[in-house]
Structure formats: C-alpha cells, structure tokens
Residue, then its C-alpha position, 0 to 999 in steps of 0.5 A: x513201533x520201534x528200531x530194535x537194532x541196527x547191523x552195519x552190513x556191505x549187503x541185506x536182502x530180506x526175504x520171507x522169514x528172514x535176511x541174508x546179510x554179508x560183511x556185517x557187524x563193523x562199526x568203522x572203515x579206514x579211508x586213503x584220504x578224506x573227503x571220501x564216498x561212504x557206502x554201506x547198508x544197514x538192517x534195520x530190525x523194526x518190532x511193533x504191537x499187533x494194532x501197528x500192522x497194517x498202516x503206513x509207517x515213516x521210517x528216517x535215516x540220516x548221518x550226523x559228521x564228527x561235529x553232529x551237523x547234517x551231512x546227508x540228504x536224509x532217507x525218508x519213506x513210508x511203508x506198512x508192517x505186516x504181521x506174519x504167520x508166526x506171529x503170536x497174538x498179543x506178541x511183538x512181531x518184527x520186521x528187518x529193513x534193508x536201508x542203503x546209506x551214502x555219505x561223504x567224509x570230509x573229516x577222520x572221525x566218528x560219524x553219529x547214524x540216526x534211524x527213526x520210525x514214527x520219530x522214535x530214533x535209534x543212533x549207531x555210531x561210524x568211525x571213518x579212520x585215514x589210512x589202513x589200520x583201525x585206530x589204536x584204542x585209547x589208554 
C-alpha cells in the first residue's frame, strides 16, 4: 500500500465512490503574525494490491517547521482497505482518506507534511507567509 497523492483542502468528506473536497489545491496560507494556528484537511489517495485488502493498515502523519523539527503531535491510527466493486482483478484499488491536520507556526516559512502508510512516506510541502500577499517568486 502507498500514499498516491495528497491535495490540501479546507474540507473532504469521503463517500461511497468518491470525495467531495472544497478549497483544495493550495499549497501555503498568509498569517497576521506567527506563531499562529494552522488548520486545514488533506485527501489522502491510498492504492494497494488485492492481498492488502482486508487487513489492518498504519497510516501516519506529522509536520516538520522550517527547520525540519517535529512540531506536531503525530496522527496515528489504523484501519483496513476494502476493495470495491469496481475494482478489477489483478488492478490496484484506491481509497481517498480525509485527515485533519493542526499546527502551530512559530516561524514564516515552508512547513514539510509527511504522510506514511505501512512506513512507506509521502512529503508535501506548506509555506506559512506573515501578511496578506503570497511571497513574490524568487528571480
């Protein structure tokens, strides 16, 4: 099993044959002034092989700051992948996860997401920007 994508959203609600997920698609958030709250949810797309449905699965997330040290209590859970109907034999199967994710920004700057299953890591990264512009590209 493995972490295919991950889309930033402000909210995903997972249903039988899909997700609805609005706001998504940015990758940064300006701030009045650090530290601040961070919150916002990701959907997490998960494919895996037929003989990984079925069983109990660990799925992790955490946030690294600016200067790659932990700075959130880690999301950790388990659960178990069920292949759908429209599933093909021999094929991958997916399944999209909504996760919450809460940090706090002590810092401007870009944020490093990890999200593994089964150890096998995805990283996405975060910029937090103090004011009300997105930083100017560099160059």
């Amino acid at each position: 099993m493995r972490v295919d994508w991950i889309i930033l959203c402000r909210y995903c609600e997972v249903n039988p044959g899909g997700a609805t997920i609005i706001g998504g698609g940015f990758d940064g958030m300006a701030v009045p002034a650090v530290p601040s709250p961070i919150q916002f949810m990701a959907a997490v797309r998960l494919v895996f092989q037929e003989g990984e449905a079925q069983v109990q699965h660990r799925i992790t997330a955490n946030v690294l700051d600016p200067a790659m040290e932990e700075i959130s209590a880690p999301f950790d859970t388990t659960f178990m992948a069920r292949r759908g109907p429209a599933a093909l034999a021999g094929w991958e199967a997916a399944a999209t996860v909504p996760m919450m994710l809460r940090f706090m920004a002590q810092t401007a700057g870009a944020y490093t997401i990890n999200i593994a299953v089964d150890g096998r890591s995805q990283s996405i990264t975060f910029v937090v920007n103090v004011g009300s512009q997105p930083p100017a590209p560099a160059g």
